[in-house]
N, C-alpha and C positions, 0 to 999 in steps of 0.2 A: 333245882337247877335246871335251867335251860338247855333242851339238849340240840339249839341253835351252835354250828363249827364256829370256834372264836375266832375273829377275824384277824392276822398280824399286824402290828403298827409297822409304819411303812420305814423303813432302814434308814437312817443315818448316811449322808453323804459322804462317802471313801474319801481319801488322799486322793486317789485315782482318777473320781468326778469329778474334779476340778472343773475340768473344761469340759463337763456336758452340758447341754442346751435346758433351759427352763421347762419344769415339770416332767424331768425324768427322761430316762431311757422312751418314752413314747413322748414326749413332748417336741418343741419343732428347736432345733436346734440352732446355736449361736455360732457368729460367723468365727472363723479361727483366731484365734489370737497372734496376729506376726508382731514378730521382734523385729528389732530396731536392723536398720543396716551398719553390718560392720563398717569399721574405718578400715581406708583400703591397707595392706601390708607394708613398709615402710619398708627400702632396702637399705641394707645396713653394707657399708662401705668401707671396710677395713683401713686402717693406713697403709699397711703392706699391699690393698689392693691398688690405691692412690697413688702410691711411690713407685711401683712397676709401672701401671699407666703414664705416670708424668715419665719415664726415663726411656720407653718404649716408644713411647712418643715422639721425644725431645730424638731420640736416637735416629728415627726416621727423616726428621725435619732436618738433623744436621747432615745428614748425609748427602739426603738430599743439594742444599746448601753448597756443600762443600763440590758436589760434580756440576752445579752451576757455577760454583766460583773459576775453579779449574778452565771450562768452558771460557767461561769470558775473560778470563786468563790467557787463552790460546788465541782466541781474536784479537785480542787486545793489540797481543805483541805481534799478532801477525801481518794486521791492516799494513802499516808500513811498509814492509817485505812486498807483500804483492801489489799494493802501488805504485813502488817502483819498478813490477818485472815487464820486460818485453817481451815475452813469451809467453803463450796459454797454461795456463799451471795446469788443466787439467788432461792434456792432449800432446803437451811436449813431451819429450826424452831428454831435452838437453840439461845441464845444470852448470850454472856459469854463476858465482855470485861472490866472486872475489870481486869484482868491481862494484861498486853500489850502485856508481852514475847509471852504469849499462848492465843492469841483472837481468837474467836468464836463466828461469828453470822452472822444472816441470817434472810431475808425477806419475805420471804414463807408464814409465817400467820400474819405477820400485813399486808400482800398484799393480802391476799385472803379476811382476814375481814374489811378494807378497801374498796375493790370493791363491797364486799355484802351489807355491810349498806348503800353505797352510793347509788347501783342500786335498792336497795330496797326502801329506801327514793324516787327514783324518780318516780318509778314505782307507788305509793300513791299522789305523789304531782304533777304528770303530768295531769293525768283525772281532779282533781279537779282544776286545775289552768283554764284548758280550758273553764272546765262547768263555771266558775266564769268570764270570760273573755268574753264569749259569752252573757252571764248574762247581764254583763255592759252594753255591746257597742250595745245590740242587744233586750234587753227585759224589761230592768229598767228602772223606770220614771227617767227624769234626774236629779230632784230634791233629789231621793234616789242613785242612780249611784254614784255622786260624794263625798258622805260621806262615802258610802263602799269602794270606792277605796280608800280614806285618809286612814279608819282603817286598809285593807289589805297591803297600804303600811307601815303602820307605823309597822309592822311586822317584815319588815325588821332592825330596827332602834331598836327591844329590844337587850340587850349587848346576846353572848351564853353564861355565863357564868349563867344567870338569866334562860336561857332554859335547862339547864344543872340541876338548883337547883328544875325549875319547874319538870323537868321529872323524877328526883330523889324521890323527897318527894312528888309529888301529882300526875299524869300520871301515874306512874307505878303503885301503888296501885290501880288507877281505874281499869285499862287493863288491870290486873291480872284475873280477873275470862274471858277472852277471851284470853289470853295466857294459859293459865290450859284445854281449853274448847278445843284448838283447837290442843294442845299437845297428850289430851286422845286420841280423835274421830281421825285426821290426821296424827298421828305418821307412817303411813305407806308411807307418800308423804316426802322425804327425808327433803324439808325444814323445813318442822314442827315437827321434832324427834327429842328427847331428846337431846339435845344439852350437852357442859360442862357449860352450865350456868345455872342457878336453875330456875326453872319456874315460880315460886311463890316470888324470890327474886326480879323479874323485871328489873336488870341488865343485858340485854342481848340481841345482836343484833335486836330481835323484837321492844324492846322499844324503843331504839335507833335510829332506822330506824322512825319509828314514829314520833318522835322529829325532828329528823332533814328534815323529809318532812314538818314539819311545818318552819322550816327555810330556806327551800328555796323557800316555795310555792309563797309568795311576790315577788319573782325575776323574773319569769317564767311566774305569773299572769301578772306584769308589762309590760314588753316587748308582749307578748301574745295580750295584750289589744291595746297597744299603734299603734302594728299593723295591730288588728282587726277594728281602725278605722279609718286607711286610706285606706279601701274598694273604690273602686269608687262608687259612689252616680247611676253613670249611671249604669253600673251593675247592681245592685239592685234593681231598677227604669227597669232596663226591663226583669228581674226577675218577680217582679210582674206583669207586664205588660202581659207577658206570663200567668200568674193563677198559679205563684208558692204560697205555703204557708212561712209562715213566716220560717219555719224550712229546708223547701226546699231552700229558700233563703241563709240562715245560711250554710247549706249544699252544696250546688253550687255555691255559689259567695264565702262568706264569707271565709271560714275556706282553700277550694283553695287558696284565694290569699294570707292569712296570713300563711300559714304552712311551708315558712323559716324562718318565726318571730318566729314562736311559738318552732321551731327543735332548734332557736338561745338562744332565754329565756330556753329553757330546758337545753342543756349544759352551760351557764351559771350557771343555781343552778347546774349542774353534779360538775362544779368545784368549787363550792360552799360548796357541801359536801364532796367532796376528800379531801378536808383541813381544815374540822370541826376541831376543835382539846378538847376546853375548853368543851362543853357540851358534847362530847362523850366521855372525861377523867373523868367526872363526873358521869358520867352514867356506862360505861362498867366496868367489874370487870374483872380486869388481871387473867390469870388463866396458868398452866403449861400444860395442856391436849392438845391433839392434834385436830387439826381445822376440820369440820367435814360437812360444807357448812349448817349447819340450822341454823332457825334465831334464836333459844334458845340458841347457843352455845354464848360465849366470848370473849373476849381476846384486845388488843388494835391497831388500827391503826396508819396508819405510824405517823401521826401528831402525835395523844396522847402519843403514845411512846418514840418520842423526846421531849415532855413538861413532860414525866413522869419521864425522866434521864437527863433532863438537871441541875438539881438539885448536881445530882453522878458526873458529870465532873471534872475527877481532871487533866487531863492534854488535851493536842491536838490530840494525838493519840486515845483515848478515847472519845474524844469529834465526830473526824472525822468519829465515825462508827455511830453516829448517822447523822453527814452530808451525809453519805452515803444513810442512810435512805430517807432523804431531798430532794438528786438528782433524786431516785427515782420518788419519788413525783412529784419532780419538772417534769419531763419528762413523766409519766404520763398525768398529765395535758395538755403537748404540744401536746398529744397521740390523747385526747378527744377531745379536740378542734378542730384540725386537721383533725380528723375525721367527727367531723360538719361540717367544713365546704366545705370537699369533697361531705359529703349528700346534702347539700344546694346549694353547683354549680352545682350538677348531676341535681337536681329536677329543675331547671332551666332552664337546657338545652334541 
């Protein structure tokens, strides 16, 4: 025998070496093998996702639609009306439109006492919606939280026509001796001077304003709350974590992250009271004197003036000077809103 080491036959190609290069672990190897390119993923589009889309959609479009139609509804009927008025609709006080040949009128003081009641309303029911919405979400057991929210919302659910009879026959005669109090002593601060309305009669922008901060303050708490507590929990949590106090809290996390909610709940009630109509026609006493900006003074806004003469409408011509009034309104409203929500994408950005 040879006592030459016998040399091994060289191993069989593994499962493994598929893909190694020619003549082995030391040979010069093959480029890789690539696969194919996938087909891209197909998304797959439920009916239920199609039928929300189509009704989501549809839902926008008609709404849309439908405040354009309104719109040109308001012109439509109003052209006529201010064609024939001899008077500046926007500059006048007077309103004459019993006669068609010779109409006359103007929006000058149901638009000034309009704007007052409503920003005076909000300027009362803004502070207190906050302090109550902080209240909630931030200091209340929640055993008590949840029944005072029920009562504050159901606020908004009394008819105005019942806030109208309440601030007639029972509110004014309270607030009487602090409208008297504050007519004597402040008469020299423009808004608190003798007005055309009677101080002691309680028909008059003060009261009024007062009422109707109570009807919109449920709108404003609402929304205000709703977004007082979707705070993030983390926030908060490391708020205190720092040694904020509870109000520092409140103050730094809180009312930061909810104050587009609370700027959106606020013009919500703004146009809430721009189109009071029943309990401010119940409340204010028409008067012929001229508008004077105090909250003593009178007279009707644009709403209760159209529920005051839609009564007197004897034909269309007549009827359109109170449409006129209406577009107003209407455009108004688009004014304030519009105005929110340039505040609210500014604080944003």
């Amino acid at each position: 025998m040879s006592d030459a080491p016998a040399q091994s036959a060289p191993l069989a190609p593994g499962p493994g070496d598929a893909g190694a290069g020619v003549g082995g672990p030391h040979g010069t190897p093959e480029d890789p093998i690539t696969s194919s390119p996938k087909a891209p993923a197909k998304t797959v589009t439920r009916p239920g996702d199609r039928i929300f889309t189509t009704l989501a959609s549809g839902s926008a479009v008609f709404i849309t639609v439908l405040i354009g139609a309104i719109g040109v509804f308001l012109i439509w009927r109003a052209v006529p009306a201010l064609s024939r008025n001899e008077a500046n609709f926007l500059t006048s006080s007077v309103w004459n439109t019993d006669n068609i040949a010779h109409m006359a009128f103007g929006i000058l003081d149901l638009l000034q006492v309009t704007v007052l009641v409503s920003l005076f309303a909000l300027v009362l029911a803004m502070p207190v919606a906050l302090g109550i919405a902080i209240f909630l979400t931030q200091y209340s057991p929640k055993r008590l939280a949840r029944p005072l929210a029920y009562v504050i919302d159901l606020l908004a659910a009394v008819p105005s026509i019942v806030y109208g009879l309440w601030g007639m026959l029972i509110f004014a005669p309270a607030i009487r001796p602090l409208a008297v109090w504050l007519n004597e002593n402040l008469a020299w601060i423009p808004l608190f001077a003798t007005g055309s309305g009677s101080v002691r009669g309680g028909g008059t922008i003060f009261t009024a304003g007062i009422v109707l901060a109570v009807m919109i303050l449920p709108i404003i708490t609402a929304v205000t709350r709703e977004v007082f507590t979707q705070t993030p929990t983390a926030h908060i949590e490391a708020a205190l974590a720092l040694g904020a106090t509870k109000w520092e809290v409140v103050k730094t996390t809180v009312i930061p992250f909810g104050k587009s909610g609370y700027v959106s709940g606020s013009m919500l009630g703004l146009g809430r009271a721009l189109g009071e109509t029943m309990a401010l026609y119940m409340i204010l006493r028409t008067t012929s004197k001229e508008f004077g900006w105090s909250l003593f003074d009178t007279g009707s806004t644009l709403a209760s003036k159209i529920a005051l003469g839609y009564a007197e409408f004897n034909n269309n011509i007549q009827a359109g000077a109170y449409i006129a009034a209406g577009l107003v309104l209407f455009v108004l409203t688009f004014l304030v809103n519009a105005a929110a929500r340039a505040a609210i994408a500014g604080k944003k950005d």
